[in-house]
C-alpha positions as CSV (number, residue, x, y, z in Angstrom):
1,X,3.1,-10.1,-9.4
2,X,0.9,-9.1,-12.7
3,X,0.9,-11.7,-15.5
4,X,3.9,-10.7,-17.8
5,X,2.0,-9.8,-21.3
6,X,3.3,-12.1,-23.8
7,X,6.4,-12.5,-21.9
8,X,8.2,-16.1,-22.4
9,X,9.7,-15.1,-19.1
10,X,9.8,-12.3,-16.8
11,X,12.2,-9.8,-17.6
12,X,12.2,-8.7,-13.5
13,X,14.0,-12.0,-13.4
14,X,16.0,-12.6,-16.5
15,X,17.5,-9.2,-16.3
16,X,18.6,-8.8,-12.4
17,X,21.7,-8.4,-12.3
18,X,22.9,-11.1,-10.0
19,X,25.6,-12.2,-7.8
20,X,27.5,-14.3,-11.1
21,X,26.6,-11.6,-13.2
22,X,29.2,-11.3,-15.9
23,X,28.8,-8.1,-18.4
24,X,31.2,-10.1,-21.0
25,X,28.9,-12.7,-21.5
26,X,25.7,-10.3,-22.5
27,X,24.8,-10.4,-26.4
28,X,23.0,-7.1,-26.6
29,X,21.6,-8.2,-29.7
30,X,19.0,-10.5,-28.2
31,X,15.8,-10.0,-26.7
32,X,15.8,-11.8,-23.6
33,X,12.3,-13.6,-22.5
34,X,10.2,-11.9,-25.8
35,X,10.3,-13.9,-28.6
36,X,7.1,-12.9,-30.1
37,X,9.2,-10.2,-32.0
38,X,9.0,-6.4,-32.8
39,X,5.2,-6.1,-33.8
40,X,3.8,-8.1,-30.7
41,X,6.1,-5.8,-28.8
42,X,4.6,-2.7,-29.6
43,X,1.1,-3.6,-29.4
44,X,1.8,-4.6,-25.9
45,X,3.0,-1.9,-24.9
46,X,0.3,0.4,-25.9
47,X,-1.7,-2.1,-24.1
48,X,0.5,-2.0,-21.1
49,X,0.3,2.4,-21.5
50,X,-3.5,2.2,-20.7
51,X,-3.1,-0.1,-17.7
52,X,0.4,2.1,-16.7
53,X,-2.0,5.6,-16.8
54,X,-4.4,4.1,-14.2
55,X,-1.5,2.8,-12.1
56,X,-0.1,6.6,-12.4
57,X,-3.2,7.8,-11.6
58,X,-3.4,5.4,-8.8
59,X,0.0,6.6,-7.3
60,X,-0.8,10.7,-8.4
61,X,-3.6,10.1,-6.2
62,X,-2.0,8.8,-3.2
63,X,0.5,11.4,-3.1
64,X,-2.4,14.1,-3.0
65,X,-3.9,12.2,-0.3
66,X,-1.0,12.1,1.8
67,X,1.1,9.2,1.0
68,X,4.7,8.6,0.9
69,X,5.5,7.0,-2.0
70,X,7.0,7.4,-5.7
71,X,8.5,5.7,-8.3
72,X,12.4,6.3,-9.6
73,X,13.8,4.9,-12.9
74,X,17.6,5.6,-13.1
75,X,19.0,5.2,-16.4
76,X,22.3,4.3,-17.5
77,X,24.2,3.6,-20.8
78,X,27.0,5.1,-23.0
79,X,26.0,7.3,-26.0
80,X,23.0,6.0,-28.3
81,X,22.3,3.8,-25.8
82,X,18.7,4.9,-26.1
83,X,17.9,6.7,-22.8
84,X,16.5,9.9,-24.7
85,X,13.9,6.9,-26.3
86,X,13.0,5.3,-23.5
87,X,11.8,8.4,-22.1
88,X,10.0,9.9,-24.8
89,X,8.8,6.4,-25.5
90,X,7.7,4.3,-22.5
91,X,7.4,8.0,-20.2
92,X,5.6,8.9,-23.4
93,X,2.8,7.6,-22.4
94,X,2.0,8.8,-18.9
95,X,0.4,11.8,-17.7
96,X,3.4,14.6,-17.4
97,X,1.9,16.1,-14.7
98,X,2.8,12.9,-12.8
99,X,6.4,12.8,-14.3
100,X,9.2,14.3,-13.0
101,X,12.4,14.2,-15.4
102,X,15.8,15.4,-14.6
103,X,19.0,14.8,-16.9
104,X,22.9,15.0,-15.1
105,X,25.2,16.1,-17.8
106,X,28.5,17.6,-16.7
107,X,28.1,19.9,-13.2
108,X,27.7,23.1,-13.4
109,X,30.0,25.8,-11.8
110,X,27.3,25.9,-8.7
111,X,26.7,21.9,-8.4
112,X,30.2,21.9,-8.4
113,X,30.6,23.6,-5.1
114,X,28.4,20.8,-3.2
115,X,28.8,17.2,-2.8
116,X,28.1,15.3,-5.9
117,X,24.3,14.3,-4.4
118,X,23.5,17.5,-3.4
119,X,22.5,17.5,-6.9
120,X,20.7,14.5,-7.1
121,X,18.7,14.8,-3.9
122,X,16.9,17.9,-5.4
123,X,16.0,15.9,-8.4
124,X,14.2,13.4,-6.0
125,X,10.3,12.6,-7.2
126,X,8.0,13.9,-4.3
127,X,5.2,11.6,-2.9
128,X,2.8,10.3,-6.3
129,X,5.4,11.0,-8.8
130,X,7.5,9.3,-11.0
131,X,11.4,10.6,-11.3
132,X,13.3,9.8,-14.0
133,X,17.2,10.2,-14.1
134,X,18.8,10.0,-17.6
135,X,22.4,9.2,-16.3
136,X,22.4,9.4,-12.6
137,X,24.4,9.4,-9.8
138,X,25.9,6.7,-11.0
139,X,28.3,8.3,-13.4
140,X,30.6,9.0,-10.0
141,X,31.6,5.6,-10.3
142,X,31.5,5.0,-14.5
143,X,33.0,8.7,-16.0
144,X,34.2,10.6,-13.0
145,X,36.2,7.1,-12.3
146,X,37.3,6.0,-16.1
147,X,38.4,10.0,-16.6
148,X,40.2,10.1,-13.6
149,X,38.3,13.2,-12.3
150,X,38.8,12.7,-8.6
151,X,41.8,10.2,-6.7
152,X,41.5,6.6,-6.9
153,X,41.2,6.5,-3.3
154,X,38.7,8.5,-2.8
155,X,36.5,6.9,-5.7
156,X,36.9,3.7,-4.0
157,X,34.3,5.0,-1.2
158,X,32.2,6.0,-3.6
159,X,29.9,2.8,-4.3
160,X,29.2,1.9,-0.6
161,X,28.1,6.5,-0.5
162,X,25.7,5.2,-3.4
163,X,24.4,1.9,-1.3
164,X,23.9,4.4,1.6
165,X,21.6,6.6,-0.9
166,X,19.6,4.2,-2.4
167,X,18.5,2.8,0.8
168,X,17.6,6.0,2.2
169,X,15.9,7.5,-1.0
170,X,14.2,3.4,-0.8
171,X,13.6,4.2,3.3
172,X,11.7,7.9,2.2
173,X,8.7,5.8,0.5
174,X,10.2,5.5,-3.5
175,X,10.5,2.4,-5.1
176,X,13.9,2.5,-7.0
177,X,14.2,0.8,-10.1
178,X,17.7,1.3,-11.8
179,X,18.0,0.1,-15.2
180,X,21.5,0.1,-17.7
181,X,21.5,0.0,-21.5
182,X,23.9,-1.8,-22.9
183,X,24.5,-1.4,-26.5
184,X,27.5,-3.5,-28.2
185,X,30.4,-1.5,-30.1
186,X,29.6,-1.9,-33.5
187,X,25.6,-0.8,-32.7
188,X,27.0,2.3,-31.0
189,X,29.5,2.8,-34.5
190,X,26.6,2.4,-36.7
191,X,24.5,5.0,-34.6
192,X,27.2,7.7,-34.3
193,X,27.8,6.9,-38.0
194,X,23.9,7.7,-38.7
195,X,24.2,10.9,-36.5
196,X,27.2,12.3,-38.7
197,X,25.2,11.0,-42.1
198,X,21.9,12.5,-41.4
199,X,21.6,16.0,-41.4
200,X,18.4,15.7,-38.8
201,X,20.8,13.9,-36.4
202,X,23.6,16.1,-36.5
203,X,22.4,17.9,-33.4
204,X,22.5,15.2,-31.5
205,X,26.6,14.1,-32.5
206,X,28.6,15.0,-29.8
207,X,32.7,15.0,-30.5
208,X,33.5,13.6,-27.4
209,X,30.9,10.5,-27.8
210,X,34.1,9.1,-29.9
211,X,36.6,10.4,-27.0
212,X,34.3,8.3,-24.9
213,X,34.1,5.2,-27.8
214,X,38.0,4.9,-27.4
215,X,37.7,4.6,-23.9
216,X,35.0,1.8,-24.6
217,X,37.1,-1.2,-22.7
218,X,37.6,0.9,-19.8
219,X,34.0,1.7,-19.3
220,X,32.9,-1.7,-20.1
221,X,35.0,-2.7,-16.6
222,X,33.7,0.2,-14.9
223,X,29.8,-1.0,-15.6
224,X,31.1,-4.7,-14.3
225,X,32.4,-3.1,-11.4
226,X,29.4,-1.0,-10.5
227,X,27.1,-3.9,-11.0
228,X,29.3,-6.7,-8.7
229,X,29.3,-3.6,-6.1
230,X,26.1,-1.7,-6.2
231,X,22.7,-4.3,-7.4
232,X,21.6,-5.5,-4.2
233,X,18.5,-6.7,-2.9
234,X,16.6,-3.7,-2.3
235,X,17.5,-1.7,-5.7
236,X,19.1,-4.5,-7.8
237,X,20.5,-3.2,-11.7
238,X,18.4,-4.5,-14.6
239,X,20.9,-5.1,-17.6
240,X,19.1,-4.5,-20.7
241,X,20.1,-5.6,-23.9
242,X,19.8,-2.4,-26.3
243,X,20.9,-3.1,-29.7
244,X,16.8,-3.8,-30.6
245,X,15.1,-0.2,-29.3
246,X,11.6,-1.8,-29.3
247,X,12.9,-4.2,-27.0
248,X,14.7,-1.8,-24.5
249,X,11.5,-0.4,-24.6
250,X,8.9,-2.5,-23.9
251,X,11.4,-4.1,-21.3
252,X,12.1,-0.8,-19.5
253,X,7.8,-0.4,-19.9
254,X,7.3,-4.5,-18.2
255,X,9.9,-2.9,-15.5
256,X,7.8,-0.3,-14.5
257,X,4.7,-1.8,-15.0
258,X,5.6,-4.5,-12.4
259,X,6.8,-1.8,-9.8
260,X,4.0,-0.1,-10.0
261,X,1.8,-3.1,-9.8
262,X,4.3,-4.0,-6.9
263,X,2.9,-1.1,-5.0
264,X,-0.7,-2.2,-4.6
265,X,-2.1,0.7,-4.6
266,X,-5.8,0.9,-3.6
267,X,-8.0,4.4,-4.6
268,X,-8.0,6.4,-1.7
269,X,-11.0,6.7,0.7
270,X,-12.6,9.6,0.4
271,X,-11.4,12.7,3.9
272,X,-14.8,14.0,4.2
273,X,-18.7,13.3,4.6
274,X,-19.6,11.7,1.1
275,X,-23.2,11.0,1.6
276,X,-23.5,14.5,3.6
277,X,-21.7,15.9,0.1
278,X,-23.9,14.4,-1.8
279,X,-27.0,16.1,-0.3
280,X,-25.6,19.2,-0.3
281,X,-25.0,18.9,-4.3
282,X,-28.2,17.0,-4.6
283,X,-29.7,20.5,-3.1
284,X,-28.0,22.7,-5.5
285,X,-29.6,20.1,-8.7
286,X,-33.1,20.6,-7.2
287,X,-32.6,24.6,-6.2
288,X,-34.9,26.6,-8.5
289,X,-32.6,29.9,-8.6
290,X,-29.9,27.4,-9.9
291,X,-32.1,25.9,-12.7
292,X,-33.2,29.6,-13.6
293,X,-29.4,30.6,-13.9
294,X,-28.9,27.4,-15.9
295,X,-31.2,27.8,-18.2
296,X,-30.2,31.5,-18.7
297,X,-26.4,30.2,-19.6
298,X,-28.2,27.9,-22.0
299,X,-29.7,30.2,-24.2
300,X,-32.8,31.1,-22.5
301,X,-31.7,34.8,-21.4
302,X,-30.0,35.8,-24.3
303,X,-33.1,35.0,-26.4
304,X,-34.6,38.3,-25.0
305,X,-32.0,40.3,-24.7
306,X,-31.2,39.6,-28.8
307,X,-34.9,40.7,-29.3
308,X,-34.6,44.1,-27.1
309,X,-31.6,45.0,-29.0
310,X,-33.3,44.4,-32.0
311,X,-35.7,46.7,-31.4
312,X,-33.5,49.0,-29.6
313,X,-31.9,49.0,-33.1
314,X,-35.2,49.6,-35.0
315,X,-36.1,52.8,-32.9
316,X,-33.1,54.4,-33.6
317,X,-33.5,54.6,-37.3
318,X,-37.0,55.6,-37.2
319,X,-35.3,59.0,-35.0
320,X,-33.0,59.0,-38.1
């Protein structure tokens, strides 16, 4: 694994949720493993942005070259959690030609009609991308199951259907790295608060983020419930405490950084003939036609063709 950047610990450890893993016991307004505070935080990560571009560029190339694999980051949380930050943030600073975003808000009238991944699976990153999910299929067992939207029964079944995905989406080739925010209640209140105060964050106030807020117990259980059943080995939950942004992000950046790093990805040899290529483009550098067409671009033919209009010019006056 890659040295953790001014990490006291590393935050793939401190924030797996584990077997003992108890929801009621996390203080989300701590930083776990970075105590070199908010300023040290954010020059690491731009630091850690450079060194994330070439591991992109790594993986982009890869999946050009015919490799398998990709990168997903799933991301959970309740309103203001700050999903929408992490991704303009931390995604912020890859290439977003290598990024492949989807957001699952409430299904619409054709999702509907399909089974609830049907969704999801065309959301999939292909082969050198990374996917990004802001909420996920995971809100089958948080909102669909707090809201009572389909029979207790049938919910039940629901988190060993999501065990089955992940390890076949992790069997295709991505590496699946799911990650929850978790902001405490009187963070959230102060967030919605500044939503409703400021007229620039009115757009983003949503009436039913209070409907949700009342139900805040409820969904608290359900995220318990959908850690004890669903982090395993292969795609673990990270538990991030979100009160601090900076730290949500730069722990969601280590996260990645250390997935990507995980993949050990090597440039790809070249498919073809490189020293015969090089002849061949060695032969086009020494071809005088070429140099003659070169130097035309660069000035050389236009010269004379300025001065023959010039005097093309001049010999029409004089028939004047």
């Amino acid at each position: 694994m890659a040295k953790d950047a001014d990490w006291d610990e590393s935050p793939v450890e401190l924030l797996r949720a584990g077997r003992d893993f108890a929801l009621a016991d996390l203080d989300r307004d701590t930083t776990p493993g970075w105590s070199a505070g908010k300023a040290a935080a954010e020059a690491t990560m731009a630091a850690r942005g450079e060194e994330l571009s070439d591991l992109q560029e790594r993986l982009f190339a890869h999946g050009r070259s015919g490799g398998d694999r990709s990168v997903l980051l799933v991301l959970q949380g309740l309103d203001t959690s700050g999903k929408g930050g992490i991704v303009r943030h931390v995604l912020g600073m890859l290439d977003p030609q290598g990024v492949a975003l989807a957001s699952f808000g409430v299904p619409t009238e054709t999702e509907s009609k399909h089974h609830h991944l049907w969704r999801i699976r065309r959301a999939l990153p292909p082969a050198g991308r990374i996917g990004v999910f802001d909420r996920s299929h995971y809100e089958q067992v948080l909102v669909v199951k707090v809201d009572g939207l389909e029979p207790a029964q049938e919910n039940e079944g629901r988190y060993a259907e999501l065990n089955r995905f992940d390890r076949q989406v992790i069997n295709s080739g991505t590496t699946v790295i799911k990650v929850a925010l978790m902001v405490s209640h009187e963070e959230q209140g102060a967030r919605l608060r500044e939503r409703l105060e400021r007229p620039d964050k009115h757009w983003k106030y949503n009436p039913g983020d209070v409907d949700t807020r009342l139900k805040w117990n409820e969904f608290q259980d359900a995220y318990q419930e959908m850690f004890e059943r669903t982090s395993t080995e292969a795609a673990p939950w990270y538990v991030v405490p979100a009160d601090h942004k900076w730290y949500a992000r730069i722990a969601v950046t280590e996260l990645l950084y250390q997935a990507l790093v995980g993949l050990d990805l090597s440039w790809p040899e070249a498919d073809f003939d490189l020293e015969k290529e090089k002849a061949r483009l060695a032969a086009t550098m020494a071809d005088p036609g070429y140099e003659a067409h070169e130097n035309e671009d660069s000035g050389g033919g236009h010269g004379k063709k300025h001065k023959k209009d010039k005097k093309g010019k001049k010999g029409k006056g004089k028939k004047k």
